[in-house]
C-alpha positions, -999 to +999 in steps of 0.1 A: -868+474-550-878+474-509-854+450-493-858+436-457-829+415-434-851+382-448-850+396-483-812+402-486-805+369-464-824+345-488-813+359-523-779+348-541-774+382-548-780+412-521-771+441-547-802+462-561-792+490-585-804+508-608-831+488-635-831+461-607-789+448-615-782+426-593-745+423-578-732+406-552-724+426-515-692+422-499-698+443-469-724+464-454-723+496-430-754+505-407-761+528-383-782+526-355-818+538-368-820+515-394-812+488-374-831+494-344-862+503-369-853+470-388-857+450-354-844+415-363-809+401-361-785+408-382-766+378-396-732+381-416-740+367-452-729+334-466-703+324-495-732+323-519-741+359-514-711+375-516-673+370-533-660+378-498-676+366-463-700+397-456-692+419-425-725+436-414-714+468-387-739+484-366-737+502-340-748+489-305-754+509-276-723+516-252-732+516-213-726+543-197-697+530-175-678+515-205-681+554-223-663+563-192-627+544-199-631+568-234-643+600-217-618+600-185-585+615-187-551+598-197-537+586-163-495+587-165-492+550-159-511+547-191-492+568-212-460+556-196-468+521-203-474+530-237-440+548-238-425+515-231-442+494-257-421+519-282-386+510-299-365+527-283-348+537-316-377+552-327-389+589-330-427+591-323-426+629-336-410+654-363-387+667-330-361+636-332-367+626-297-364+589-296-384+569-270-352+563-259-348+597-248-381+597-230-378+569-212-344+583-199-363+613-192-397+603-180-390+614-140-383+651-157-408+652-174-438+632-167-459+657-152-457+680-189-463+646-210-494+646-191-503+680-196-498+676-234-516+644-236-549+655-213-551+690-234-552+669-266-576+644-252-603+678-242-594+698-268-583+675-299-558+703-309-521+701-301-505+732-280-491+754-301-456+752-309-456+713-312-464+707-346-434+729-357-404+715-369-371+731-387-354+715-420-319+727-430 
């Protein structure tokens, strides 16, 4: 059965399935085709139309200078600002070092925390060498 936005909004139940069941929708993903194609607005569904209150997602269109914040490199104020959000008790990696530790050593060695951080941000692999760990 060929459902439209008006369709799903004015029926008790928005689930079609096989032999026409009907069930009730607790949330729906989109992408952007179908909702640019679809060209109405979406509305989240009511408490008769679903056990839960409906999220509808779809994606919008990002401008260019809010992609940007994503795209651009980490900035060392950034990460260090991050760094101080930690517990200090706490490890952040398989290597032991607490925040703690880093924050102690942050002078020494900011500059390769960068490094590590930017090369993952561009390549999405770690460096080699830093996933290792040793159990005795």
């Amino acid at each position: 059965m060929k459902n439209t936005h008006n369709e799903i909004l004015n029926y008790s139940y928005t689930w079609y399935g096989p032999k026409n069941k009907c069930g009730k929708l607790d949330r729906a993903l989109l992408n952007h085709q179908w909702s640019s194609s679809a060209n109405r607005t979406l509305k989240g569904l009511g408490r008769k139309a679903s056990d839960h209150v409906c999220l509808l997602l779809y994606n919008t269109e990002f401008q260019r200078r809010k992609l940007y914040i994503l795209e651009r490199s980490f900035e060392k104020s950034e990460v260090l600002i991050a760094l101080e959000e930690m517990d200090a008790n706490k490890a952040p990696g398989p290597d032991g070092f607490n925040a703690k530790y880093l924050k102690f050593l942050w002078e020494v060695m900011d500059q390769d925390i960068a490094v590590l951080f930017n090369e993952f941000h561009s390549s999405a692999a770690l460096p080699t060498g830093s996933k290792s760990c040793f159990r005795s």
